[in-house]
Backbone as numpy.savetxt, mean C-alpha at the origin, in Angstrom:
# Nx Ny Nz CAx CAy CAz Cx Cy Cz
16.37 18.98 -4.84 14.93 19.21 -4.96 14.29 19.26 -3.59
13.21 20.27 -3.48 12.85 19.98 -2.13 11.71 19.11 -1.88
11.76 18.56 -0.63 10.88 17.28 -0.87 10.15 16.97 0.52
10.03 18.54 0.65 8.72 19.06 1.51 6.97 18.08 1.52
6.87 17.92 2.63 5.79 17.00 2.73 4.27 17.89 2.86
3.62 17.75 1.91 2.15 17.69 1.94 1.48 16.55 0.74
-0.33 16.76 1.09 -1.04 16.13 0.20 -1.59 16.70 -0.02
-2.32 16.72 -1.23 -2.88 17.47 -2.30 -4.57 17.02 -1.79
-5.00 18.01 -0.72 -6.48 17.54 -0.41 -7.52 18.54 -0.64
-7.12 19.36 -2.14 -8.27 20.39 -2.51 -9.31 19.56 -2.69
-11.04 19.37 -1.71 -12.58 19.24 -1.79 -12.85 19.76 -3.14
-12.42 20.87 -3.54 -12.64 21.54 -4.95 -12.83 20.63 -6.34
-11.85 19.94 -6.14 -11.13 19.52 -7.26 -12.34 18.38 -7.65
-11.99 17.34 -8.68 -12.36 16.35 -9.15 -11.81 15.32 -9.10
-12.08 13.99 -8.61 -11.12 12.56 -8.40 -10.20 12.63 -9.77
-10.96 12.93 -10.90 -10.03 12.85 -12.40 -8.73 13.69 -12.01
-9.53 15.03 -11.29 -8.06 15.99 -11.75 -6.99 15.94 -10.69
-7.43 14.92 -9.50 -6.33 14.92 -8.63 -5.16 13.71 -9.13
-6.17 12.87 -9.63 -5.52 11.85 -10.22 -4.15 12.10 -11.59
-4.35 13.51 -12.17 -3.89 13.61 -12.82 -2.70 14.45 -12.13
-3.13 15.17 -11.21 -1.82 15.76 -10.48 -0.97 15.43 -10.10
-1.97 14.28 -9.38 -1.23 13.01 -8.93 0.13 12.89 -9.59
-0.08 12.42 -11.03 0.80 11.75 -11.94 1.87 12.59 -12.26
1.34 13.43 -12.90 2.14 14.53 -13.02 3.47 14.92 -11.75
3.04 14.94 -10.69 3.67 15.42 -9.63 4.62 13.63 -9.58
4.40 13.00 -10.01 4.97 11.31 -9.55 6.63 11.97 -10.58
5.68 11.99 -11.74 6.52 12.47 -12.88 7.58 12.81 -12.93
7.54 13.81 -12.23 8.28 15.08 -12.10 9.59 14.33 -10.60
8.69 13.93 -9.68 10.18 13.44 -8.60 10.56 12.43 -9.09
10.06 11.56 -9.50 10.69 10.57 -10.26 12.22 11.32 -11.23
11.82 12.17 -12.17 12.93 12.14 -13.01 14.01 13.22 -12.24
13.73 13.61 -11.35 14.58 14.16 -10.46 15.42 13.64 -9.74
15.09 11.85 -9.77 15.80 10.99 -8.38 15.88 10.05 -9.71
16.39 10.87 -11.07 17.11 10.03 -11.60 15.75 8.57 -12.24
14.76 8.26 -12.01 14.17 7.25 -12.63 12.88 7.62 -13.05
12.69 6.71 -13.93 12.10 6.47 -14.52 10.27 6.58 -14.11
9.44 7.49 -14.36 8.03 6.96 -13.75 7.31 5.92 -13.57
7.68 5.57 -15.26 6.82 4.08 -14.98 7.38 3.03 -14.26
7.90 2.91 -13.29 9.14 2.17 -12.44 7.91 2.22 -10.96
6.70 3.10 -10.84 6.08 3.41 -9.56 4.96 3.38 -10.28
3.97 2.29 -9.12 2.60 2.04 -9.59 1.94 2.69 -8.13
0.61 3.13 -8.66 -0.21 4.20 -7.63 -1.23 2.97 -7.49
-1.43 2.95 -6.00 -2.66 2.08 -5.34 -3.52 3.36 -4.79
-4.60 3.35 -5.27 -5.23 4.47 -4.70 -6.27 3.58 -3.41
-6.28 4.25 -2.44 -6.45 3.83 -0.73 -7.73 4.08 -0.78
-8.98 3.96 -0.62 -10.48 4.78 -0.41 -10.97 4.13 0.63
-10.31 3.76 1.93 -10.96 3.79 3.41 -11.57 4.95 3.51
-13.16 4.45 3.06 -14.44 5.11 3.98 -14.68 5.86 2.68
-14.42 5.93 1.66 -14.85 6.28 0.46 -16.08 5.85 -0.12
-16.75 6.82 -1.07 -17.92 5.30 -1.50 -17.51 4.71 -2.47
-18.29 3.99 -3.02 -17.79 3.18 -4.10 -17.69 4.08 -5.18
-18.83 4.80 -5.28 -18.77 5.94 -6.69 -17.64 6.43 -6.97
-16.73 7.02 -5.57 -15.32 7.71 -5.79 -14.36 6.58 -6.06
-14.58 5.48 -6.13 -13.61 4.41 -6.74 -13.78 4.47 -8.13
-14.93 4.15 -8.25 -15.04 3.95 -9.82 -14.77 5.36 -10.56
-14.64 6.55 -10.07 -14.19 7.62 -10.63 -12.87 7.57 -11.11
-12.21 7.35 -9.56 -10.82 6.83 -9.90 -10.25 5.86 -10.77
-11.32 4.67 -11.35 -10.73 4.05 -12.39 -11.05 4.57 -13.32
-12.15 5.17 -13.63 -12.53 5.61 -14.96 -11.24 6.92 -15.29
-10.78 7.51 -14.57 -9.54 7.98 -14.62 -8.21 7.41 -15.29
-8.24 6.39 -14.69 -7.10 4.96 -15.11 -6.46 4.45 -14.44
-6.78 4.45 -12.83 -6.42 3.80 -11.34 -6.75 2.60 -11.96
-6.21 1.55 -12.07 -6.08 -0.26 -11.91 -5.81 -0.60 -10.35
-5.18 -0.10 -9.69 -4.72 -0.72 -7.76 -5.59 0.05 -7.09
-6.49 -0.61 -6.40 -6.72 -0.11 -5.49 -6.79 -0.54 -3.79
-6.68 -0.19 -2.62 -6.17 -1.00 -0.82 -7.48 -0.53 -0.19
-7.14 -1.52 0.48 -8.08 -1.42 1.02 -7.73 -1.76 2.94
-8.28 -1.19 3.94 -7.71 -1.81 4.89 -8.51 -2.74 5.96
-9.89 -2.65 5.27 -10.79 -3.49 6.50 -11.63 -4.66 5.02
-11.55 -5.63 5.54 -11.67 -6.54 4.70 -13.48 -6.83 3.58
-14.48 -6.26 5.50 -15.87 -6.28 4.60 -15.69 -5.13 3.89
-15.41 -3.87 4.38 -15.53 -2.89 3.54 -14.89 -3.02 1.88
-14.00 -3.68 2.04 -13.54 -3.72 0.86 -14.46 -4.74 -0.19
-14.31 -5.62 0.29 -15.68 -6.84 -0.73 -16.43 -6.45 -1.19
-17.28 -5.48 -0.30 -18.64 -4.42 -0.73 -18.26 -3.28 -1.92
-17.14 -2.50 -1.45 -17.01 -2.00 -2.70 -16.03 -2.19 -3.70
-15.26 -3.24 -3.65 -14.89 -3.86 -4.86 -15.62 -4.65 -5.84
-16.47 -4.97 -5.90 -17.97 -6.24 -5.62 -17.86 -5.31 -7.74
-18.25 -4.24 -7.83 -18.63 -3.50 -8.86 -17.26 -2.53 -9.93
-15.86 -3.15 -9.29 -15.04 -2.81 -10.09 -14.75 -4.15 -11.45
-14.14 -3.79 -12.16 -13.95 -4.38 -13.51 -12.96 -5.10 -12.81
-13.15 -6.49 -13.54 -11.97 -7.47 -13.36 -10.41 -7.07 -13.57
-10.60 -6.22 -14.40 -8.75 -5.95 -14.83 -8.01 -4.69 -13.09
-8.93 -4.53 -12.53 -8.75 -3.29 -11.41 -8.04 -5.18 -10.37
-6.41 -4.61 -9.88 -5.82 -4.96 -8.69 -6.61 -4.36 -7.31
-6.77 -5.79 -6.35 -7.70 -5.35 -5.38 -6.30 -5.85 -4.29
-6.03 -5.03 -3.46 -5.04 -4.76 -2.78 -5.04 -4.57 -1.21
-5.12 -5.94 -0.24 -5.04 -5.20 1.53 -4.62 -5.04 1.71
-4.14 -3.63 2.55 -2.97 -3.11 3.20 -3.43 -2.88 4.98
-4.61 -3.66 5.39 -4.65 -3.43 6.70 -3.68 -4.72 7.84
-3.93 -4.22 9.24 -3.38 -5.78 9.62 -4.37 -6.76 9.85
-3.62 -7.84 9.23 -4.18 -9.18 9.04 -4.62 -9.88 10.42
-5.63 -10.15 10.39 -6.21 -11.14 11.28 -6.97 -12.54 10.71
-6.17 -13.45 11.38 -6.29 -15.14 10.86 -7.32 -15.75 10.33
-8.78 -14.56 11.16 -10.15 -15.51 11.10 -10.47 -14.85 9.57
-9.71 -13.64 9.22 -10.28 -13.39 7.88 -8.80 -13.93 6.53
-8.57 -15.35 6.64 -7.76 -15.56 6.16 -8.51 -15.88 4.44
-9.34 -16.20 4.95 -10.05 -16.80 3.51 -10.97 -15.89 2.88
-11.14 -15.49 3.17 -11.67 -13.85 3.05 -10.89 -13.49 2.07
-9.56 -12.88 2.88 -8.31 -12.73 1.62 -7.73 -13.21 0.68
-7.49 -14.53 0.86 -7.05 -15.32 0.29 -8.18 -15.05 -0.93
-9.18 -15.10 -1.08 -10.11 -15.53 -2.45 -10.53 -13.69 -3.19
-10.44 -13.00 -2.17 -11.10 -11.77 -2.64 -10.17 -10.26 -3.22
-8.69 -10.82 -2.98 -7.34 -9.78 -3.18 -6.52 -10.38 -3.83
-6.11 -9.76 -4.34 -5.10 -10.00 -5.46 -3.42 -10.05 -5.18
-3.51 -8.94 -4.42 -1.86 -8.63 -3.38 -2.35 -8.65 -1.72
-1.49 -9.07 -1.00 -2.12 -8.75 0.50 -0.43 -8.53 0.88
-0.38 -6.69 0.84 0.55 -6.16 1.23 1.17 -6.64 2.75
0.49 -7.12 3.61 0.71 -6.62 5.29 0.90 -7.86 6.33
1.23 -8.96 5.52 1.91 -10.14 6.12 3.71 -9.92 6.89
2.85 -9.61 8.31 3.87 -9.45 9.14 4.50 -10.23 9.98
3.98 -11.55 10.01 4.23 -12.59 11.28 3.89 -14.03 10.23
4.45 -14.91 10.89 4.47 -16.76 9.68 3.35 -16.93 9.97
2.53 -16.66 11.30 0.95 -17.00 11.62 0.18 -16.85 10.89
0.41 -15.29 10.47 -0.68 -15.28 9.37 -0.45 -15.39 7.95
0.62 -15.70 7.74 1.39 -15.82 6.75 0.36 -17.97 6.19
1.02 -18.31 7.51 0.17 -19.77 7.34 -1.13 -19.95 6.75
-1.47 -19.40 7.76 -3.43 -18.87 7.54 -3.18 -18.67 6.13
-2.98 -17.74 5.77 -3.17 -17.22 4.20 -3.20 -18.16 2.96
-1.93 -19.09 3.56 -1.17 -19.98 2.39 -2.03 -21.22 2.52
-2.98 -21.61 4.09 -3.78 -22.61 3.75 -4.91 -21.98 3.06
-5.81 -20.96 3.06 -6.72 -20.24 2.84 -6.85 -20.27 1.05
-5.38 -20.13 0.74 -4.95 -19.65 -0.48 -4.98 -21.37 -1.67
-4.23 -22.25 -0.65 -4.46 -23.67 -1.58 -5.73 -24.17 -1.46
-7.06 -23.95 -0.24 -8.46 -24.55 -0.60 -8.79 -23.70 -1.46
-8.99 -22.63 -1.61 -9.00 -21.88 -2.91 -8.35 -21.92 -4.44
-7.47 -22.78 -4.41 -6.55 -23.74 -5.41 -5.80 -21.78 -6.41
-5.30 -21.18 -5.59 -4.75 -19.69 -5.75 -3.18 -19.38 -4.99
-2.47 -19.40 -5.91 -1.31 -18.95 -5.63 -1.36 -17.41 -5.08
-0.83 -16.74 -3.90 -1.53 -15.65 -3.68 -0.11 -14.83 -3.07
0.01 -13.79 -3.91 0.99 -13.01 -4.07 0.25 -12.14 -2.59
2.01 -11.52 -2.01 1.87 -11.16 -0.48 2.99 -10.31 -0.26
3.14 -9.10 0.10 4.56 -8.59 0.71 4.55 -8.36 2.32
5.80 -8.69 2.35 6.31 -8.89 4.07 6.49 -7.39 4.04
5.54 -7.02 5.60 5.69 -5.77 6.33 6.51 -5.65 7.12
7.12 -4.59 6.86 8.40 -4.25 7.51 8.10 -2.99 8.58
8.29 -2.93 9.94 8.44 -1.84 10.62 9.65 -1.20 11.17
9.14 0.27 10.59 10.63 1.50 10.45 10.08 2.29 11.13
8.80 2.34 11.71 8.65 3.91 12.45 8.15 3.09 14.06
8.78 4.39 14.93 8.22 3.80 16.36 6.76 3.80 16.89
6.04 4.38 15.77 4.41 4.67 16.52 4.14 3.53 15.70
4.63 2.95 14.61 3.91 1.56 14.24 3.89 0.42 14.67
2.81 -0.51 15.20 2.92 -1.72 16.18 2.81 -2.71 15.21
2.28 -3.17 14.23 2.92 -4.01 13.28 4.12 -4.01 12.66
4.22 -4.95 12.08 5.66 -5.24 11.18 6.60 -5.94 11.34
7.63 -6.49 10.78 8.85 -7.41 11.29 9.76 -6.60 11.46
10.40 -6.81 12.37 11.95 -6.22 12.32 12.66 -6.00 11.33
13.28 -4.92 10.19 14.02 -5.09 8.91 15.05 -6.36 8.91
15.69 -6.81 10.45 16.45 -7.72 10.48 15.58 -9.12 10.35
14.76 -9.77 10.52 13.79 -10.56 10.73 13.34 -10.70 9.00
13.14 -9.67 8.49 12.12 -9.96 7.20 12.88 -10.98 6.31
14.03 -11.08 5.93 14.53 -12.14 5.12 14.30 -13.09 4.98
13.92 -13.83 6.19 14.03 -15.19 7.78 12.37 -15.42 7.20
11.58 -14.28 7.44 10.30 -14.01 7.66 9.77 -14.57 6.00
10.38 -14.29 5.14 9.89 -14.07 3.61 10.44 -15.62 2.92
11.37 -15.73 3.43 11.69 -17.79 3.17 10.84 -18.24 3.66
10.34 -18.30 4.95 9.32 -19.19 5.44 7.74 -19.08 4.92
7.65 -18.10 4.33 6.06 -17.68 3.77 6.31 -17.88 2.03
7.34 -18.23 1.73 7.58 -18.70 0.52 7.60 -20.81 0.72
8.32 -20.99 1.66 8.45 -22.25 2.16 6.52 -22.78 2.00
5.87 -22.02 2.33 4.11 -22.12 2.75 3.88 -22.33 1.32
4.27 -21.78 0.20 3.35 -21.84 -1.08 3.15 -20.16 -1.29
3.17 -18.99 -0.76 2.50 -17.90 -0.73 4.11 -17.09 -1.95
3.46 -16.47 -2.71 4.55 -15.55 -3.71 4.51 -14.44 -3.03
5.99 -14.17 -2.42 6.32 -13.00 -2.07 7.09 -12.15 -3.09
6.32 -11.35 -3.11 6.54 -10.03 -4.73 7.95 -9.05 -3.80
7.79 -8.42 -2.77 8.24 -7.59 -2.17 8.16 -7.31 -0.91
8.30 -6.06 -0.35 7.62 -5.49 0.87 7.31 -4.31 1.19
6.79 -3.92 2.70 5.53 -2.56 2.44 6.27 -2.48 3.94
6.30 -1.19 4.15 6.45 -0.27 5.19 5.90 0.98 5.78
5.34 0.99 6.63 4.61 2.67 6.72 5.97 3.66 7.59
5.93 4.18 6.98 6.55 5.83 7.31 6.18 6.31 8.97
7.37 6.95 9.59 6.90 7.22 10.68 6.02 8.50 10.82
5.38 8.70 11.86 4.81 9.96 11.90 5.07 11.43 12.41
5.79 11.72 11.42 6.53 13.01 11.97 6.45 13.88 10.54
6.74 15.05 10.52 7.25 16.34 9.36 8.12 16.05 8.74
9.13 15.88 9.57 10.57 16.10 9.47 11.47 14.90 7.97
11.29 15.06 7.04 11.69 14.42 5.95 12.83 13.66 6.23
13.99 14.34 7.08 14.99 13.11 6.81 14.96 12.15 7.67
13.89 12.50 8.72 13.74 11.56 9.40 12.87 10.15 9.06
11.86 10.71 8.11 11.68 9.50 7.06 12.17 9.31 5.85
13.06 10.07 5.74 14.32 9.06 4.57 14.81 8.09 4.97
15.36 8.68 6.27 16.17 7.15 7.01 15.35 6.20 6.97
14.24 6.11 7.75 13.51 5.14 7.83 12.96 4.58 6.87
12.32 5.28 5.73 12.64 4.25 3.97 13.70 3.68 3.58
15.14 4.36 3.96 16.32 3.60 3.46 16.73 2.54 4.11
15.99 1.98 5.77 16.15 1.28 6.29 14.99 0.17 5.50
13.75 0.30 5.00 13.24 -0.72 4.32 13.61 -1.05 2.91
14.45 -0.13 2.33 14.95 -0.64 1.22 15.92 -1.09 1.34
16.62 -0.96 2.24 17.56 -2.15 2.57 17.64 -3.66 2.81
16.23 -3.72 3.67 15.56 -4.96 4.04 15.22 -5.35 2.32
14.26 -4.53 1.92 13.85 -5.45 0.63 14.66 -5.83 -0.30
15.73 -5.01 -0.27 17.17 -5.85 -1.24 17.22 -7.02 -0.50
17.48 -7.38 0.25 17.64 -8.53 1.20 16.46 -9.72 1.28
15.02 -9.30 1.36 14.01 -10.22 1.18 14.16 -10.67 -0.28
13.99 -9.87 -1.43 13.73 -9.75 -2.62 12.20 -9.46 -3.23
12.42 -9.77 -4.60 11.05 -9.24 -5.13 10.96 -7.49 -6.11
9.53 -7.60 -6.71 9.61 -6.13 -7.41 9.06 -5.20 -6.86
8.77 -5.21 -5.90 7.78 -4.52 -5.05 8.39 -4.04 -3.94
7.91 -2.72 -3.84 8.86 -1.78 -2.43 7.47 -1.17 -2.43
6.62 -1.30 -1.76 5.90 -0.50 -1.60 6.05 0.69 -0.03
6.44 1.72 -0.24 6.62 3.12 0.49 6.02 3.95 0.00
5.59 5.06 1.07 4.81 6.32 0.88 3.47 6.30 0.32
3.07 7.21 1.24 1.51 7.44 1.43 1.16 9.23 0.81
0.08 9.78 1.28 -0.04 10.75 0.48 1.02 11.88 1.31
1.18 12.14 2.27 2.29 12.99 2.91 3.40 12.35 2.80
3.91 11.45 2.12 5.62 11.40 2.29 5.76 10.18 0.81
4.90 10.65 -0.50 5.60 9.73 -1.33 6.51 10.10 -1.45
6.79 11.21 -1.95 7.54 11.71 -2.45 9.16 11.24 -1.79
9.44 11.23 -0.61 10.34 10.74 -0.28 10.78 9.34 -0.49
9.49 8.86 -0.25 9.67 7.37 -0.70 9.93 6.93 -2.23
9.48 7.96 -3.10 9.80 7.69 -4.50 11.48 8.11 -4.86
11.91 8.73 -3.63 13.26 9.24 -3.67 14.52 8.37 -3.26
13.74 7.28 -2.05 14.42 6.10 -1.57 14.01 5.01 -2.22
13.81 4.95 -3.95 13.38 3.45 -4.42 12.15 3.04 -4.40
10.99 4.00 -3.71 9.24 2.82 -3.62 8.99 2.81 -5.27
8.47 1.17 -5.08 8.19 1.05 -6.72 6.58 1.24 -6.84
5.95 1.37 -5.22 4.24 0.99 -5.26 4.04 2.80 -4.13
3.19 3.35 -4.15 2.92 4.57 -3.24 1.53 4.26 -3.15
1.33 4.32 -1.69 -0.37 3.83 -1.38 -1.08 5.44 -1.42
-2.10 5.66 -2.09 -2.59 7.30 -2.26 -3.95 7.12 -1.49
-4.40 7.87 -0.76 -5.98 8.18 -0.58 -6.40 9.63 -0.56
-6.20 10.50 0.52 -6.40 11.94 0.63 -5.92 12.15 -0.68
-5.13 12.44 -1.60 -4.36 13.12 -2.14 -5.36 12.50 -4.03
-5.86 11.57 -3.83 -6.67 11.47 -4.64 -8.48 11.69 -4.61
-8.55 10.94 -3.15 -10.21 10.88 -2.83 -11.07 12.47 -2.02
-9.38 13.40 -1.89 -9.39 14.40 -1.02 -10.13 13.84 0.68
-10.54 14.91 0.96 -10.48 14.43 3.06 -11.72 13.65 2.74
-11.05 12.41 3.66 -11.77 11.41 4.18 -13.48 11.59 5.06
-14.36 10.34 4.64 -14.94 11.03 5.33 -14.78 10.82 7.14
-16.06 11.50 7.55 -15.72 10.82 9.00 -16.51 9.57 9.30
-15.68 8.69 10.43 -16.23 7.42 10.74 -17.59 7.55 11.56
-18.05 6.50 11.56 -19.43 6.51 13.03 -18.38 6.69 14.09
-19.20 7.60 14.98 -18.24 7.48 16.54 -17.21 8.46 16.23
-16.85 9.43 14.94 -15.85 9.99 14.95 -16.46 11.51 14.88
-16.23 11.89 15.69 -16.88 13.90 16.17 -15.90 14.70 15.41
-14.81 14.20 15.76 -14.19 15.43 15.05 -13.67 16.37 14.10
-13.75 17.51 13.74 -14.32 18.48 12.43 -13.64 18.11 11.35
């Protein structure tokens, strides 16, 4: 199968009908790589989205949604339905430990015991067991993450804290070139056999597909559902 990288960022479209392409298209590589769909849960991503395009997306039937900056997310999670997974996937910083700890449900991006600590005290004054996957780094432009050799080491000790480690999350390197992020997914699914857990979360909107090919049981979506992002303050370009 070919497993050519793009995202699906027709402006045209409707959050419903990307969402459904979405699926459809999950569908389809899934039973190609041999498994099962419902085996891969979609976190849909809406950094810099408004809230309206969230709630589109659930009214669709999105339950996960990430988030990567912590106020932004509070603000517009604030108005989703209790049954919607609220999900950080940015990097963690200590002073917003309690922040997380009370306001997310998964906090994908525990890369280091520091903040791993933070979390797990954050998480017992909050009297909340708080499910977490160890980030793993596979690509060279990414400056977070543990070493795939490290995460095992890394995921006892943040279990040792009190914190439930489900799995782990890896970002994809940044390149075209597919097998060059195969390898580098097959290098985090290697690690996560090794950490443990149900959770592999790989692939974003340019390279689920590969990642649904190397085992991801979670694919973080934004473009490919919310279509192009908008632009930030301070960000000019077209």
């Amino acid at each position: 199968m070919d497993l050519a990288l793009e995202a699906s960022t027709d402006a045209s479209t409707t959050v419903a009908a990307r969402v459904q392409r979405l699926r459809d298209e999950v569908a389809e590589v899934a039973r190609s790589a041999n498994r099962d769909p419902a085996e891969i849960a979609i976190v849909a991503v809406s950094k810099l989205q408004p809230p309206s395009a969230v709630r589109e997306a659930y009214d669709a039937g999105l339950r996960a949604f990430g988030e990567n900056y912590v106020q932004e997310a509070l603000a517009k999670f604030a108005g989703l339905p209790t049954d919607a997974e609220r999900h950080f996937i940015g990097h963690i910083q200590t002073n917003k430990a309690r922040a997380l700890a009370r306001g997310f449900d998964l906090v994908q991006s525990v890369d280091r015991l520091h903040a791993g600590v933070a979390l797990a005290k954050a998480a017992r004054a909050a009297g909340r067991r708080l499910r977490v996957l160890v980030q793993i780094n596979v690509s060279p432009q990414e400056r977070f993450g543990a070493a795939p050799s490290d995460a095992p080491a890394l995921a006892d000790e943040l279990r040792a804290e009190g914190l439930e480690v489900a799995g782990t999350m890896a970002i994809g390197p940044l390149t075209n070139d597919a097998r060059t992020i195969r390898e580098a997914f097959l290098r985090a699914a290697d690690a996560h056999e090794r950490v443990g857990g149900t959770i592999l979360s790989l692939g974003m909107s340019a390279d689920w597909r590969v990642a649904v090919a190397c085992g991801s049981t979670m694919i973080r979506v934004g473009t490919a559902i919310f279509g192009p992002r908008p632009l930030s303050k301070g960000d000019s370009s077209s």
